[in-house]
C-alpha positions as CSV (number, residue, x, y, z in Angstrom):
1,X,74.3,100.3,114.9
2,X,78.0,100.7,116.0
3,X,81.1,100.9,113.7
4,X,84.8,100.8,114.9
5,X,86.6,103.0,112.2
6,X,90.4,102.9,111.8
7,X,92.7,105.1,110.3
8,X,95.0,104.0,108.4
9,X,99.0,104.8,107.7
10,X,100.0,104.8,104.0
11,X,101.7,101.3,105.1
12,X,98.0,100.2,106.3
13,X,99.2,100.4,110.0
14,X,96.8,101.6,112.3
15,X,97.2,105.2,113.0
16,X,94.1,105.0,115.5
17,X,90.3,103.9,116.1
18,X,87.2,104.8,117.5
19,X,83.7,103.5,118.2
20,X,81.0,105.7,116.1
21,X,77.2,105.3,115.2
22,X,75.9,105.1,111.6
23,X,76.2,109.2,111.0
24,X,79.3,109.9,112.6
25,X,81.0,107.4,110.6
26,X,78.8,108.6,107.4
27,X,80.8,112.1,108.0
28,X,84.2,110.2,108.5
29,X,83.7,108.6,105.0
30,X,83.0,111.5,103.6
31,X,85.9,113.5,105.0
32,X,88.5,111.2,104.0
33,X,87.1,111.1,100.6
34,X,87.7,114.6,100.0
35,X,91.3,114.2,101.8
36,X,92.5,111.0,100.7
37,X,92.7,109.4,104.0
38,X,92.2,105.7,104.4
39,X,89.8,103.5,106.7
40,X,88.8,100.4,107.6
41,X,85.1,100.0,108.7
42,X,83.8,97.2,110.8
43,X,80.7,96.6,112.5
44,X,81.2,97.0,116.4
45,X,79.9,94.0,119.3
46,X,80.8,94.9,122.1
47,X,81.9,92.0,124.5
């Protein structure tokens, strides 16, 4: 399965996004965890 991640601004703007599988967006979480960064995971469908 296919996740679009975005980061997030302190404002909740998007800063950028990107199309991952399951464990790159597994490492992602993890990352901003330790960092503080915010995300916004959705499942991805392409069109």
């Amino acid at each position: 399965m296919r996740f679009e991640v975005m980061r997030l601004d302190t404002d909740g703007t998007t800063k950028d996004s990107l199309i991952a599988d399951a464990e790159t967006v597994r490492a992602m979480v993890e990352d901003a965890a330790l960092t503080g960064e915010r995300l916004y995971i959705r499942p991805y469908e392409a069109s």
